[in-house]
C-alpha positions as CSV (number, residue, x, y, z in Angstrom):
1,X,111.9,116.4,-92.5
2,X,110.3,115.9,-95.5
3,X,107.1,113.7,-95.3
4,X,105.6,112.3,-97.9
5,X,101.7,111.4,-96.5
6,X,99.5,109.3,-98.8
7,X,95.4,109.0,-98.2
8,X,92.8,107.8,-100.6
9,X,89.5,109.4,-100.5
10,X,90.4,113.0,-99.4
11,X,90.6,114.7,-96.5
12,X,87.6,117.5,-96.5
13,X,85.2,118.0,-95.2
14,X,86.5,116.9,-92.1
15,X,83.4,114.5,-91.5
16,X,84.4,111.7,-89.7
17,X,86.6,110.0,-87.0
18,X,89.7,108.9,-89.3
19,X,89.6,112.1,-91.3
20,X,89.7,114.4,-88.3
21,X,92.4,112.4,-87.0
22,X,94.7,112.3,-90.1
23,X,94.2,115.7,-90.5
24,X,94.8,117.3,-87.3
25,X,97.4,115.3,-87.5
26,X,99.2,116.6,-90.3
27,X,98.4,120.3,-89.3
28,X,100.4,119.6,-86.5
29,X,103.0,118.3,-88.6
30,X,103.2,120.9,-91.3
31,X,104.2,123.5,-88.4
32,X,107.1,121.5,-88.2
33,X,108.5,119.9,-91.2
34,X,107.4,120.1,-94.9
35,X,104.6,117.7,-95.8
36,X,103.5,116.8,-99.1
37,X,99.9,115.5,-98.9
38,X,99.0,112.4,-101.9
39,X,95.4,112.2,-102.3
40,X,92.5,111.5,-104.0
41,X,89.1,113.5,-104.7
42,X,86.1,111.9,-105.8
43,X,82.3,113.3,-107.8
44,X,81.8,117.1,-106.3
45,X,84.4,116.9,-103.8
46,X,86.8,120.2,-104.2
47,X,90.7,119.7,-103.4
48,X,91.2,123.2,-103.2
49,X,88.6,123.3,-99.9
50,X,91.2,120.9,-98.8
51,X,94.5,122.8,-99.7
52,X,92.9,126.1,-97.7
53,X,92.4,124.2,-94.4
54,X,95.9,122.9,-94.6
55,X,97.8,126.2,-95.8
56,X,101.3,125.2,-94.4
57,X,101.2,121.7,-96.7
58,X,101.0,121.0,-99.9
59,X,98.5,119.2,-101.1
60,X,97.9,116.8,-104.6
61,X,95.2,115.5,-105.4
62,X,94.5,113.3,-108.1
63,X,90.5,112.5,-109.2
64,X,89.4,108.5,-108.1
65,X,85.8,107.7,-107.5
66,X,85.4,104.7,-105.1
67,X,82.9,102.4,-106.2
68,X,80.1,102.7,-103.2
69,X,78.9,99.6,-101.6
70,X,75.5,98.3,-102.9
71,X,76.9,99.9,-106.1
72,X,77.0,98.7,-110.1
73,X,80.7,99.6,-109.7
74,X,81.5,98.4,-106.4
75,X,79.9,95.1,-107.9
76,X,81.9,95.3,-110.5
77,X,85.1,96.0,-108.5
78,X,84.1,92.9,-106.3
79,X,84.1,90.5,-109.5
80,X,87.6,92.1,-110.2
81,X,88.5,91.5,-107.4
82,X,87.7,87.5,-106.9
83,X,90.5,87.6,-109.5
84,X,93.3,88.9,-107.6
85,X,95.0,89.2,-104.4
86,X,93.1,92.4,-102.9
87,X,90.2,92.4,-101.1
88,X,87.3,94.2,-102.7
89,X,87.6,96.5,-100.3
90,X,91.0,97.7,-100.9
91,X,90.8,96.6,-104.9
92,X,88.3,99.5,-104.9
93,X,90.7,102.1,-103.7
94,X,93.5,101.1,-105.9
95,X,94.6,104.3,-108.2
96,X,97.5,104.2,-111.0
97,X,97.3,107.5,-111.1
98,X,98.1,108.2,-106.9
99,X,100.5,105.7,-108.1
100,X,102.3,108.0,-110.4
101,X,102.1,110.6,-108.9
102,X,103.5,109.1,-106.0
103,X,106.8,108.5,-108.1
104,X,106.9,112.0,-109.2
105,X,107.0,112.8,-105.6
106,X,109.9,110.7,-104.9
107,X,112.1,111.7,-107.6
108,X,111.2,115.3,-107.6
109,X,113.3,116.1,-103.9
110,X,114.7,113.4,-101.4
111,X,111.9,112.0,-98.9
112,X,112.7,111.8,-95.3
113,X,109.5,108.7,-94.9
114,X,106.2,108.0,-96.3
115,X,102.9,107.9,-94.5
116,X,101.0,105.1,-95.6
117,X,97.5,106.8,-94.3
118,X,94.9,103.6,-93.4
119,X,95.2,100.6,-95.4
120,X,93.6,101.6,-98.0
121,X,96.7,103.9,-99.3
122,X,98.9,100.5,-99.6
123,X,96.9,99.2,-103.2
124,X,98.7,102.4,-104.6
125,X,102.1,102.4,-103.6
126,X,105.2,101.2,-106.3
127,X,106.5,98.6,-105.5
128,X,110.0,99.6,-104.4
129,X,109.7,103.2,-102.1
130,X,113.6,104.0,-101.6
131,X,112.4,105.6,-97.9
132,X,111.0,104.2,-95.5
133,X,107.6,103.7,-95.2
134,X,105.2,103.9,-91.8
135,X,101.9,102.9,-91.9
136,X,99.0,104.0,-90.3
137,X,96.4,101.7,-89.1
138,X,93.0,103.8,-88.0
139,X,91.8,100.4,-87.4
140,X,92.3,96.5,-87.9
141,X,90.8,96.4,-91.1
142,X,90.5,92.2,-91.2
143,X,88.7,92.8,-87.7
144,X,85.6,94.9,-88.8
145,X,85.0,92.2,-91.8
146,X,85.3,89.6,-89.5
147,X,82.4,91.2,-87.2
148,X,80.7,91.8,-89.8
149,X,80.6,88.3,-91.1
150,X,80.3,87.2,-87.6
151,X,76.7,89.8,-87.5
152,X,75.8,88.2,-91.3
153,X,72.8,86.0,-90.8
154,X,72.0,85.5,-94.9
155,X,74.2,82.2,-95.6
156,X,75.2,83.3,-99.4
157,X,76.1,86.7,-98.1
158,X,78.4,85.3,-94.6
159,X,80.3,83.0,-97.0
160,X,81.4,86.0,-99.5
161,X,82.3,88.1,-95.6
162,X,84.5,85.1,-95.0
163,X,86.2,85.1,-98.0
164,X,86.6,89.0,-97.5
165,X,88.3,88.8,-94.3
166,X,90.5,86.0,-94.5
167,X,92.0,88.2,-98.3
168,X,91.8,91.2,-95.8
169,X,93.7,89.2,-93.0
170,X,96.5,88.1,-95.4
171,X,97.2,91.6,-97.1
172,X,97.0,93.4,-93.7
173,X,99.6,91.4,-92.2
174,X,101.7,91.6,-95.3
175,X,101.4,95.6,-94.8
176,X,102.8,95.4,-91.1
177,X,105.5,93.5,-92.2
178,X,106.7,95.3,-95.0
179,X,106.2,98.8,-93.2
180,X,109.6,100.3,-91.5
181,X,106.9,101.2,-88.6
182,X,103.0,100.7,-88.1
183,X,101.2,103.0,-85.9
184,X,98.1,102.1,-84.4
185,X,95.5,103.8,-82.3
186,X,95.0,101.5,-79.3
187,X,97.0,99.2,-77.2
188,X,94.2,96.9,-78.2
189,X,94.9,97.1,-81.8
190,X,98.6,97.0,-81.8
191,X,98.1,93.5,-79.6
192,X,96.1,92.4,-82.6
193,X,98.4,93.5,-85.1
194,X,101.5,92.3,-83.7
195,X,99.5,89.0,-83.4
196,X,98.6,89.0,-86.9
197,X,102.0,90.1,-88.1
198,X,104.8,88.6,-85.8
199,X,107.8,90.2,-86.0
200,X,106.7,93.7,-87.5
201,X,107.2,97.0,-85.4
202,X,103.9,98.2,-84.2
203,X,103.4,101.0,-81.7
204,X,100.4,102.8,-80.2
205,X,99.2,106.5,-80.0
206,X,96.2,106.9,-78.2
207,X,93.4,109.0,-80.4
208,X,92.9,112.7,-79.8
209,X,90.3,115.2,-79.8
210,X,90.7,119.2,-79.8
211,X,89.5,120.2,-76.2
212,X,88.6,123.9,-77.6
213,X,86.5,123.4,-80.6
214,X,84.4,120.2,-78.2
215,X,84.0,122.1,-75.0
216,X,81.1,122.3,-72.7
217,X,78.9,125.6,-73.1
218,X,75.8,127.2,-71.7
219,X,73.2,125.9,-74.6
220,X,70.7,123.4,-72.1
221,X,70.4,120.1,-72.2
222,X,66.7,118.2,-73.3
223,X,66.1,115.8,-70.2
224,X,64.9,113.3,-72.3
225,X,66.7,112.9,-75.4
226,X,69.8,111.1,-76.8
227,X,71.9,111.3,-79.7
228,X,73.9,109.2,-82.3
229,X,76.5,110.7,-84.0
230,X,79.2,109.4,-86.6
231,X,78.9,108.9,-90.7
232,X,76.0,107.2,-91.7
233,X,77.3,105.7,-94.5
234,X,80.0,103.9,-92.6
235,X,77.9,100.4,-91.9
236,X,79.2,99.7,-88.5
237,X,77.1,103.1,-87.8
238,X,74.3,102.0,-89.7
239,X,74.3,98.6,-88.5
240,X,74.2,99.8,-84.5
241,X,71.6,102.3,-84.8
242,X,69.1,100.1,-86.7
243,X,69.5,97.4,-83.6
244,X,69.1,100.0,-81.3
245,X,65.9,101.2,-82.9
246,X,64.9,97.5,-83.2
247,X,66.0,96.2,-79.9
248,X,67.1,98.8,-77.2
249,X,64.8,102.0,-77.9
250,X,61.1,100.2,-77.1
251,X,62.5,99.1,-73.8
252,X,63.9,102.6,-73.2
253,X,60.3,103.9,-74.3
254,X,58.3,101.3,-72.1
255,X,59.9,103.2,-69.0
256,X,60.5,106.8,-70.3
257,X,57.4,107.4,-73.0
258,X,58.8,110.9,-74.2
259,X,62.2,110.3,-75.0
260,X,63.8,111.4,-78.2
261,X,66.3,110.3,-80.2
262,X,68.1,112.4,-82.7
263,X,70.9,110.3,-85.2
264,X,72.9,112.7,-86.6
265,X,75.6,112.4,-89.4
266,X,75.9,111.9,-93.0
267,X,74.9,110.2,-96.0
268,X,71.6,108.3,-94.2
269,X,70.4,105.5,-96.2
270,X,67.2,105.5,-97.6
271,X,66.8,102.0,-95.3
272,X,67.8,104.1,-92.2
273,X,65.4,106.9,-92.8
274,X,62.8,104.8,-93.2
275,X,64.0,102.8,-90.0
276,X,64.3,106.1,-87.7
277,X,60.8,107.2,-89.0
278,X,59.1,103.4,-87.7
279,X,61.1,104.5,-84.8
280,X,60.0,108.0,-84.3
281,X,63.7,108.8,-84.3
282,X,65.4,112.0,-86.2
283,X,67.7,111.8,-88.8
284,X,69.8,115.1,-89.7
285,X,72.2,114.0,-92.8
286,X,75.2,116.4,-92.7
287,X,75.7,118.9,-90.5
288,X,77.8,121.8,-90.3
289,X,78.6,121.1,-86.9
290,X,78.0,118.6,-84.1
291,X,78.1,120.5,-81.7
292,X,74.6,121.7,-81.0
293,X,73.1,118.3,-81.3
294,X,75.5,117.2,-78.8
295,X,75.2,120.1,-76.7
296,X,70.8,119.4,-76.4
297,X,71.3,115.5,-75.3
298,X,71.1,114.2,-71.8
299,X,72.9,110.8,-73.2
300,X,74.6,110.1,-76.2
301,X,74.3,106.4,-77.3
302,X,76.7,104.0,-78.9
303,X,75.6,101.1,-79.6
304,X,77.9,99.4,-81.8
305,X,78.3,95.9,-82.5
306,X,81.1,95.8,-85.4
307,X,84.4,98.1,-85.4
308,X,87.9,98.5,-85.4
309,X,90.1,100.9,-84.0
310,X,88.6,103.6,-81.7
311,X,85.7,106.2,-82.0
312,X,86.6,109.8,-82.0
313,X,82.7,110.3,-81.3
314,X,83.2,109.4,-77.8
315,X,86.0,111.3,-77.3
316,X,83.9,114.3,-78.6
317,X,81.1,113.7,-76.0
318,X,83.2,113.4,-73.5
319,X,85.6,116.7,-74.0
320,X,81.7,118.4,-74.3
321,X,81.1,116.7,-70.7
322,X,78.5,114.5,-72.0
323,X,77.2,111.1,-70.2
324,X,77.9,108.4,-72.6
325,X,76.2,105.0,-73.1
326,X,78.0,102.6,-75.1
327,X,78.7,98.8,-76.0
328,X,82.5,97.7,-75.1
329,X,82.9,97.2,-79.0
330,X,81.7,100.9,-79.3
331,X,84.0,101.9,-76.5
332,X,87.1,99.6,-77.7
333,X,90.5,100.3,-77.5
334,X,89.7,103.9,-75.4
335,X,91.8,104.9,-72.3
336,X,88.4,105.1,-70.2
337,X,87.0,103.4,-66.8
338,X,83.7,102.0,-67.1
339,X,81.7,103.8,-64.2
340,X,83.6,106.7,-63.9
341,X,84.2,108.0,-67.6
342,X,80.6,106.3,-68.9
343,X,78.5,103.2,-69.0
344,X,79.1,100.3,-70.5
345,X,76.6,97.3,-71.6
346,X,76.4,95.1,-74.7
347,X,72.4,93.6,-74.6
348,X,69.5,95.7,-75.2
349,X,68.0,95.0,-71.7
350,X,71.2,96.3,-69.6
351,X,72.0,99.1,-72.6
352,X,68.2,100.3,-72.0
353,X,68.5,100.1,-67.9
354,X,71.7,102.3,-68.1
355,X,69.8,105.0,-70.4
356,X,67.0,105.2,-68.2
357,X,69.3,105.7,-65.0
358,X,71.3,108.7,-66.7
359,X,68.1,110.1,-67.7
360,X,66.8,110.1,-64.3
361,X,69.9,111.0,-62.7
362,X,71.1,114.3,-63.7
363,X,73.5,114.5,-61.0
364,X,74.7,111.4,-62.4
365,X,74.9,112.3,-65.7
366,X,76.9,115.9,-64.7
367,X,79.4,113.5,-62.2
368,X,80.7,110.9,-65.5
369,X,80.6,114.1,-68.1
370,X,83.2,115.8,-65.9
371,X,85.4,113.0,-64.7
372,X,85.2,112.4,-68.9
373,X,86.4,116.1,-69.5
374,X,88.9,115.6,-67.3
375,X,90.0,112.9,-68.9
376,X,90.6,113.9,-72.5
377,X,91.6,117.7,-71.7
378,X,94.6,116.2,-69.6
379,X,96.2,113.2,-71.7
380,X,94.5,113.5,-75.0
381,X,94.4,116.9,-76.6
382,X,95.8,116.8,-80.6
383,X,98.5,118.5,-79.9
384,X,100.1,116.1,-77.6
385,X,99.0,113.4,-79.6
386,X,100.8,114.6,-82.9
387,X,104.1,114.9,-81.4
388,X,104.2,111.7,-80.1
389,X,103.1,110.6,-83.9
390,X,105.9,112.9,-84.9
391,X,108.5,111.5,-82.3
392,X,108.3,107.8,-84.6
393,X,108.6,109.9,-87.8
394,X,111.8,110.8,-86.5
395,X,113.2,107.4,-85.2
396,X,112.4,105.6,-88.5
397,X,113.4,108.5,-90.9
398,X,116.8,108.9,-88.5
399,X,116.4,112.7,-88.2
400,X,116.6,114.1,-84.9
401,X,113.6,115.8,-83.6
């Protein structure tokens, strides 16, 4: 086949959950079939960094800074917006020239399907695509503005969320319906999805994580300290970590005095720094890798409140044998049994007790890190994960696999 896949905001470094699942994704894929990746690079970011990782595909990459939030331009983009049919938060990503050079692609050599690549990538496709088109759907978008107006407690700034959302809602299931196939990453998403947009064909494919690269390995663990992980300038992140450092850590404290707390992953805001220092927390920024961080915890913590879709960052603690602590938001849409994979609890009082009885309990912690190993190094390794991604290219393109 020949697959046309379409992502705005680039690929590399691979930095967070939705980029490390697109592109393992696609490595998989370009082993296989000939893909031609459509995407877009923003201030200092280098496509070529991009085209090296993925040797067997061909990548384009056209420049498109994305206004950040709190931004003059995303402020901008928002007024724009009001104006038109797109959610700020897709009006932002819109590109005419991904656009373009999307049409180049498809008269240049026949396309066997498109890859619509998050929601995002849908603001930039013509309007008539002669193949057919599957989309991608890392999350449910109109579901993470809707939590977040839901965790708004300023009136002006709850109304403006509401707005958001409902724009969000309408596009999204406009998307699902127009799309040959959408692919989602949870049974719990595709429930939503099909809800939102009755009639369209919506599948699931559980998320994956590479079982070599997060293994468990002989560095020891620090009894007492925990770890955050995921991009910081992703607010769902932000938003759960300054509550836990608000809410859940003192309680933790009150018991355990000398536990740590390390939050590692990029882009901190100043806001957070400051937070984690009140806190007596660590913040790393970007890190080359993970793994070290996650190799030194006893517990790593998840304490999120907003989301969509599923976190990869569990899935990375547990293929490194890691006891895991999260809300049932943070641990949504995952194939795992609360109790035997990790610990689940949503308040700070029963979030805190949980910590304090992993920390306590190494034998406890060891018993849910291996049942979690287990767990992803049998079902959920990428490369069983991308051919049942590539196994709907096939059925809607009509190419035998």
């Amino acid at each position: 086949m020949r697959i046309l896949w379409i992502k705005v905001g680039g690929l590399f470094p691979v930095n967070t959950g939705g980029r490390r699942r697109s592109f393992e994704t696609i490595a998989a894929l370009s082993l296989r079939h000939q893909v031609v990746l459509l995407t877009t690079d923003g201030p200092g970011e280098d496509p070529s960094l991009l085209a090296a990782a993925l040797p067997e595909c061909e990548v384009i990459s056209v420049p498109h800074p994305i206004p950040k939030r709190g931004s003059a331009r995303f402020a901008m983009a928002l007024a724009r917006s009001w104006f038109s049919s797109w959610p700020v938060d897709l009006w932002r990503c819109r590109s005419r020239a991904l656009r373009e050079q999307i049409e180049i692609e498809l008269t240049k050599a026949p396309v066997d399907i498109c890859v619509a690549d998050f929601l995002a990538s849908v603001p930039s496709l013509p309007d008539v695509i002669k193949p057919p088109v599957l989309l991608f759907e890392h999350n449910v978008e109109s579901q993470i503005w809707r939590r977040m107006r839901d965790a708004e407690k300023r009136l002006w700034a709850r109304l403006l969320l509401e707005l958001e959302w409902r724009k969000l809602r309408r596009v999204e299931a406009k998307a699902c319906k127009r799309a040959r196939r959408t692919v989602a990453v949870s049974e719990a998403d595709r429930a939503q999805l099909s809800a939102l947009a009755p009639g369209a064909d919506i599948v699931a494919i559980p998320t994956g994580v590479d079982t070599t690269y997060f293994a468990p390995g002989n560095t020891p663990e620090k009894p007492r300290e925990l770890v955050f992980t995921g991009a910081m300038d992703w607010f769902p992140n932000e938003d759960g970590i300054l509550r836990f450092f608000e809410t859940t850590l003192p309680l933790v404290r009150r018991a355990l005095p000398d536990v740590t707390l390390t939050v590692v992953g990029r882009n901190p805001t100043a806001r957070l720094r400051a937070a984690a220092e009140a806190a007596g927390a660590r913040v790393t920024g970007t890190v080359d890798d993970v793994r070290p961080f996650l190799a030194a915890a006893a517990v790593c913590v998840v304490p999120l409140r907003i989301g969509g879709g599923t976190r990869l960052k569990i899935f990375e603690a547990l293929a490194m044998a890691k006891a895991v602590v999260s809300t049932t938001i943070g641990a949504e849409g995952l194939p795992v049994i609360p109790g035997e994979h990790l610990l689940i609890a949503d308040d700070p009082a029963p979030f805190a007790a949980a910590l304090v009885e992993l920390l306590q309990d190494p034998a406890r912690r060891a018993a849910l890190g291996a049942a979690g190993r287990q767990l992803v190094e049998w079902q959920f390794a990428w490369p069983q994960v991308a051919r049942r991604f590539e196994q709907h290219l096939t059925e809607v393109s009509g190419h035998a696999s």
